[in-house]
MARDO-954929 format. One line per field, with one value per residue: x, z, y of N, C-alpha, C in turn; residue in three letters. Coordinates in steps of 0.02 Angstrom, whole numbers, plus 50000, padded with zeros to 5 digits. Example, Ala and Ser with C-alpha at 12.3 -4.5 7.8 and 13.67 -1.06 7.14 Angstrom:
nxx	50660,50642
nzz	50390,50354
nyy	49716,49888
caxx	50615,50684
cazz	50390,50357
cayy	49775,49947
cxx	50660,50645
czz	50390,50394
cyy	49835,50002
r	ALA,SER
This chain:
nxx	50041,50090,50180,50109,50052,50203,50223,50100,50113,50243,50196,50095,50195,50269,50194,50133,50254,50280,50151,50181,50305,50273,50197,50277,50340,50367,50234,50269,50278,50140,50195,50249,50161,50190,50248,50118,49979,49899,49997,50051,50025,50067,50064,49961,50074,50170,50321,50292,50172,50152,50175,50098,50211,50332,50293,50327,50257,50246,50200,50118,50030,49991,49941,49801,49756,49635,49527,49370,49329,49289,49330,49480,49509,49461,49584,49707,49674,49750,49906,50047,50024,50155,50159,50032,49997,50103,50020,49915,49946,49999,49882,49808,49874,49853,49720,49691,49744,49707,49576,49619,49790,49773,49745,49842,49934,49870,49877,50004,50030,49987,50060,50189,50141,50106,50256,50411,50481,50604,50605,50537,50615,50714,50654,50649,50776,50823,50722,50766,50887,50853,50810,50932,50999,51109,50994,50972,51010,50928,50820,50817,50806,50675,50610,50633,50561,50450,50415,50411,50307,50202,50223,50177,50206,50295,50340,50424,50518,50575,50642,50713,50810,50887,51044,51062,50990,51046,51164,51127,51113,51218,51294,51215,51124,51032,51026,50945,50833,50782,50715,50652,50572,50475,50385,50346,50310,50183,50154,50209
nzz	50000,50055,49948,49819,49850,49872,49737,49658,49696,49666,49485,49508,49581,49443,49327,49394,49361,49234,49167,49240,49171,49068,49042,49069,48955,48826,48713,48528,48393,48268,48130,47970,47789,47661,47517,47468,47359,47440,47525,47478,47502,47639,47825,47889,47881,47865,47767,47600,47505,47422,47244,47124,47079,46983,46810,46656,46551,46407,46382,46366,46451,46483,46397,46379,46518,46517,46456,46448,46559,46460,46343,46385,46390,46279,46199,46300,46239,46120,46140,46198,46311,46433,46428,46436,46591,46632,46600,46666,46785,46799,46783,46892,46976,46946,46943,47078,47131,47186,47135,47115,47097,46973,46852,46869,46825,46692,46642,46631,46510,46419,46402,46364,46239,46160,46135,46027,45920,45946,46079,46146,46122,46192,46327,46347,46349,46466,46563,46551,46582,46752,46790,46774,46869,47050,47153,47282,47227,47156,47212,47263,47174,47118,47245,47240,47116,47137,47271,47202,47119,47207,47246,47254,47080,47110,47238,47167,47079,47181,47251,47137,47109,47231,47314,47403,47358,47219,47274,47338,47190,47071,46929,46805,46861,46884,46767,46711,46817,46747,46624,46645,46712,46648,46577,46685,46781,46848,46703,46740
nyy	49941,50053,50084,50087,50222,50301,50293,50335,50477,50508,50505,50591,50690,50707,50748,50881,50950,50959,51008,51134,51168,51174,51298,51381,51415,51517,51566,51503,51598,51588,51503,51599,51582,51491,51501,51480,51553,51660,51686,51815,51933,52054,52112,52214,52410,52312,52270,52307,52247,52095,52033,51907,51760,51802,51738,51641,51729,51692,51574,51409,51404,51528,51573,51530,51566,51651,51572,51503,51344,51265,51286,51277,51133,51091,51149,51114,50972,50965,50956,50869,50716,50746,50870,50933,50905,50986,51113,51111,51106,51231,51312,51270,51338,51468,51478,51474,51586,51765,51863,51987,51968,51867,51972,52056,51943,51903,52035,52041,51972,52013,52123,52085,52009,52143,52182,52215,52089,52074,52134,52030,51932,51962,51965,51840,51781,51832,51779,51651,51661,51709,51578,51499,51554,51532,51451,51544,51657,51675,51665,51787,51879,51849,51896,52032,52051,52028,52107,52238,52246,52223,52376,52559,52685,52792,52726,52633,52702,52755,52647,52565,52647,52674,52665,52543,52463,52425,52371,52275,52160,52094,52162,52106,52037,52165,52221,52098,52141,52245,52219,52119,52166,52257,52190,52089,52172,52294,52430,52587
caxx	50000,50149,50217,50083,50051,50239,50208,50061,50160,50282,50161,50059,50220,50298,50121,50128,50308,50281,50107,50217,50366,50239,50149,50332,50351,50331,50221,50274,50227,50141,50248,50248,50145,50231,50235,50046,49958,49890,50070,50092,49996,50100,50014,49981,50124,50240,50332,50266,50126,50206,50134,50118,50284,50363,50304,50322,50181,50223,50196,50066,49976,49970,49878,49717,49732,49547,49483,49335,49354,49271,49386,49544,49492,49479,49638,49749,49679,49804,49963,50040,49998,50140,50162,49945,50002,50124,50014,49860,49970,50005,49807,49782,49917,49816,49653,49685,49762,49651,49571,49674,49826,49760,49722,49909,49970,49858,49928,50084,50058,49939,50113,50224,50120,50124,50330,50405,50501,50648,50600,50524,50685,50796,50627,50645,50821,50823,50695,50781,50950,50847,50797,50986,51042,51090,50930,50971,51006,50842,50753,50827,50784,50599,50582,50628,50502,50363,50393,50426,50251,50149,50209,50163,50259,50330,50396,50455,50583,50655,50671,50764,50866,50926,51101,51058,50940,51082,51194,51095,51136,51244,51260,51176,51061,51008,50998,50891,50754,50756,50728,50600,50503,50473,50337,50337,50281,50143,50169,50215
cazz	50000,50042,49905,49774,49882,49852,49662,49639,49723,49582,49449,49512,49537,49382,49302,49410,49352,49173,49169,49259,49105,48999,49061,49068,48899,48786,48641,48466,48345,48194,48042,47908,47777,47630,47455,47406,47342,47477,47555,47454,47553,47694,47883,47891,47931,47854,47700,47524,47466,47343,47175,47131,47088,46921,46775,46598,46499,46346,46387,46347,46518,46493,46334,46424,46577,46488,46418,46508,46566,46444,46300,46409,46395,46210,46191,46322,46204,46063,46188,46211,46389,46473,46432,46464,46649,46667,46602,46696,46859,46810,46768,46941,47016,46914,46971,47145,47155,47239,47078,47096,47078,46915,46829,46856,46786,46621,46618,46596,46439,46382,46391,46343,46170,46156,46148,45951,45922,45978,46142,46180,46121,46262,46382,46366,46370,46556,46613,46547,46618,46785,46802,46766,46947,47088,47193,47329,47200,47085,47253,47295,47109,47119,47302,47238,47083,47175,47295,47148,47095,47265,47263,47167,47050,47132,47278,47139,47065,47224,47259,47090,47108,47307,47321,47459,47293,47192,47315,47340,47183,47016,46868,46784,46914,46873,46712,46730,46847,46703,46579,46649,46730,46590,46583,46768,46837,46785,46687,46751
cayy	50000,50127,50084,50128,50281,50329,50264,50390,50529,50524,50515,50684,50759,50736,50782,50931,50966,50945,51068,51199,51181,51209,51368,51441,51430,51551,51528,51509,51631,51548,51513,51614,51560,51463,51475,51485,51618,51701,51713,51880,51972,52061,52133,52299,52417,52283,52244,52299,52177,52063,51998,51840,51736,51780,51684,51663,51748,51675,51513,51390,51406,51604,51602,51475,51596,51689,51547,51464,51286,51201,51294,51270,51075,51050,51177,51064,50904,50954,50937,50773,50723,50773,50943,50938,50904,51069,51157,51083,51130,51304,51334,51257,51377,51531,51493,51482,51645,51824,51902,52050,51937,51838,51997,52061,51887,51927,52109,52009,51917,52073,52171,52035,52000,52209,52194,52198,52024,52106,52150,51962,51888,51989,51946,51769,51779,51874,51727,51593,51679,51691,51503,51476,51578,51471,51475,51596,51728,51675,51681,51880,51917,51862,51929,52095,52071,52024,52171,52295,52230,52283,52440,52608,52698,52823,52684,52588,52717,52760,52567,52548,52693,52667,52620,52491,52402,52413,52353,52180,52135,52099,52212,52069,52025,52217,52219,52058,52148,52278,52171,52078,52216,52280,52129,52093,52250,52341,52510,52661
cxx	50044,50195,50178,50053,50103,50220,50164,50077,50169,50262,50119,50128,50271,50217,50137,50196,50308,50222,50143,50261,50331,50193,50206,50358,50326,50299,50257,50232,50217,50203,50204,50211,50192,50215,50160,50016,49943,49946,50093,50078,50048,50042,50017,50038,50178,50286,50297,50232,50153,50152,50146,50192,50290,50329,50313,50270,50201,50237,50122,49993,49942,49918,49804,49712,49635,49503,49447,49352,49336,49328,49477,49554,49516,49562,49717,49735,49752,49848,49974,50025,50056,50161,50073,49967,50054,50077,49937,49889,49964,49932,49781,49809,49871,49760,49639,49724,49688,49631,49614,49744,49833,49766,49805,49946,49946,49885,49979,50089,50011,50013,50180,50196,50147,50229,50351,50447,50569,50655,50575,50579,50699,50739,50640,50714,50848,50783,50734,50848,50911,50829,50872,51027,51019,51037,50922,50970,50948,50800,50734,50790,50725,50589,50589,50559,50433,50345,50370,50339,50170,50160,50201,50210,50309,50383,50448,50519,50632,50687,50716,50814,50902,50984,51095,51035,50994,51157,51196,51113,51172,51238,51222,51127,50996,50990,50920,50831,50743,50712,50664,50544,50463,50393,50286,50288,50238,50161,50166,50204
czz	50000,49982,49830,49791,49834,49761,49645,49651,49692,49521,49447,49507,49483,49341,49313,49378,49277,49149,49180,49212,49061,49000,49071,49019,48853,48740,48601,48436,48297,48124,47995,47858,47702,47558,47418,47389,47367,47509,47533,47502,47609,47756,47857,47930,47917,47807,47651,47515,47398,47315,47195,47091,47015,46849,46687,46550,46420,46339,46374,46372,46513,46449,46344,46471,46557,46471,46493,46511,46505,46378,46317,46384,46315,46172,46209,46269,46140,46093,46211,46291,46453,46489,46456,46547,46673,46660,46630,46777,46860,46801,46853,46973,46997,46956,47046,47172,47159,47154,47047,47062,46989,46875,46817,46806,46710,46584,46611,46531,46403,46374,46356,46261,46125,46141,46058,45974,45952,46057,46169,46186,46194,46331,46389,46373,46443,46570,46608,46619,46715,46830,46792,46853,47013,47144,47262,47299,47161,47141,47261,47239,47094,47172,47288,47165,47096,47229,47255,47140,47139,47279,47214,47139,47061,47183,47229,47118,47127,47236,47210,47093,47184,47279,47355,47384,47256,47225,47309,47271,47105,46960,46828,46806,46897,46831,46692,46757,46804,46647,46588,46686,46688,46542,46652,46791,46798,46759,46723,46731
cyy	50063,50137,50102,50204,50342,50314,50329,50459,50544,50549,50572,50748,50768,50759,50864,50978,50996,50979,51107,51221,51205,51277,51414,51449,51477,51536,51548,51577,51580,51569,51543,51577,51539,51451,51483,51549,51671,51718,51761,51931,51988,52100,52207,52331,52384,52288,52266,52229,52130,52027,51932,51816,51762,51715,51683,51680,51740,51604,51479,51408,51482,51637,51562,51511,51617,51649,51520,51374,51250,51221,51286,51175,51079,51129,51119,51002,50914,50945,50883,50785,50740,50859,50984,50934,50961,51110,51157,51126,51191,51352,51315,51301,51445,51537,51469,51554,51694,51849,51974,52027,51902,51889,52029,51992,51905,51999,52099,52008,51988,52104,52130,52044,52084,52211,52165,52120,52032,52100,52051,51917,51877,51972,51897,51734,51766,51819,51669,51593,51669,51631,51468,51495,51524,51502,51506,51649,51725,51682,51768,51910,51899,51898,52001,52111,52066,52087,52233,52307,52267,52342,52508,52638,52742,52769,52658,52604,52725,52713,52566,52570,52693,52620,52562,52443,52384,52365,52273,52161,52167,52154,52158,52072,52111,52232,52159,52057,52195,52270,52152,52133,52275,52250,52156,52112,52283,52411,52563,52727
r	UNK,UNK,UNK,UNK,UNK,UNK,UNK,UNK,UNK,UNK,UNK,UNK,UNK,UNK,UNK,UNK,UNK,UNK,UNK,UNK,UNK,UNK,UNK,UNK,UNK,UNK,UNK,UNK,UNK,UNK,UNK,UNK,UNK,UNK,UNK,UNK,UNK,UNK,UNK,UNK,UNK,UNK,UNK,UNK,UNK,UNK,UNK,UNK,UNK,UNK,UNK,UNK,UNK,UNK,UNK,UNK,UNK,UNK,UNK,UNK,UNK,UNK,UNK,UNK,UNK,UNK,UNK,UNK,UNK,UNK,UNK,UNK,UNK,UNK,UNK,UNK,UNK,UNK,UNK,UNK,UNK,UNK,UNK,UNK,UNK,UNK,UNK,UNK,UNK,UNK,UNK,UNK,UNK,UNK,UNK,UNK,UNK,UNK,UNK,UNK,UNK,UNK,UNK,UNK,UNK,UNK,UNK,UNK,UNK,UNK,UNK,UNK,UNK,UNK,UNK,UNK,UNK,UNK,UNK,UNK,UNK,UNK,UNK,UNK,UNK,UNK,UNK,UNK,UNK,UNK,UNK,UNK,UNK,UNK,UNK,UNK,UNK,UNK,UNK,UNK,UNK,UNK,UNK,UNK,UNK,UNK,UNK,UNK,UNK,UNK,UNK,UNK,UNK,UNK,UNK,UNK,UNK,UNK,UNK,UNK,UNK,UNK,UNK,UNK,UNK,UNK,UNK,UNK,UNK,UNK,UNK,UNK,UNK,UNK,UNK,UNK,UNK,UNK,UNK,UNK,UNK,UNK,UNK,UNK,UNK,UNK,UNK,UNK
């Protein structure tokens, strides 16, 4: 009997021990949200609102963004199946973005098409060139076009023109957000 006594003892006070560790803990903040669409969005007070990610508007997926489903359908049928499955993903990636968002992605390829043959060349150049940087610098060089993107045009030149902007990165890397924002970003 004294011996499941002491036995139960133990058991309340590690219980009791192990409630108390945890009420002296601080909470967590929540993580950051990751990658999806709504993750552009910043709080108020924070960060520039960022666009959605970079993509190529003269790609298959960019010219079905308008169409309705049932014309996206017999469009994807001409495409072997699995170029039908990128571009099935990137229609799924579209139409889960905020309408405000979608509508920038079409003011892409609306400005993109707008560009003589010239100008699309040296665009698809600059994307290709950016899918070539190792992925800390292709991350800095979307994170600055997706900011560029939420903010207006006045922020935008001083952003371009601050030494600190220029700073972060390459003369390439610079020419590269020129290049492509030119697309990118909506008009000024």
């Amino acid at each position: 009997m004294f011996r499941s006594l002491h036995v139960t003892g133990l058991l309340v006070l590690a219980a009791t021990v192990g409630v108390c560790a945890d009420q002296n803990k601080p909470e967590k903040a929540p993580a950051p949200p990751k990658g999806g669409p709504k993750a552009a969005a910043a709080p108020k007070g924070g960060a520039p609102k960022m666009g959605p990610r970079p993509t190529n508007p003269a790609s298959q997926a960019a010219k079905l963004y308008s169409l309705s489903p049932e014309e996206r359908e017999r469009m994807l049928e001409k495409f072997p199946p699995k170029q039908q499955e990128g571009i099935r993903n990137n229609l799924k990636w579209f139409d889960g973005l905020p309408k405000e968002q979608q509508q920038a992605v079409m003011g892409r390829a609306e400005r993109f098409a707008a560009l003589t043959p010239q100008e699309r060349a040296e665009f698809q150049r600059q994307f290709r060139a950016l899918g070539q940087l190792p992925p800390e610098r292709r991350q800095m060089v979307n994170g600055a076009l997706r900011r560029l993107q939420g903010m207006s045009e006045a922020e935008r030149v001083v952003r371009l023109n601050s030494p600190a902007f220029k700073q972060r990165f390459s003369p390439e890397e610079l020419h590269m957000i020129d290049k492509l924002s030119e697309v990118i970003l909506p008009p000024m």
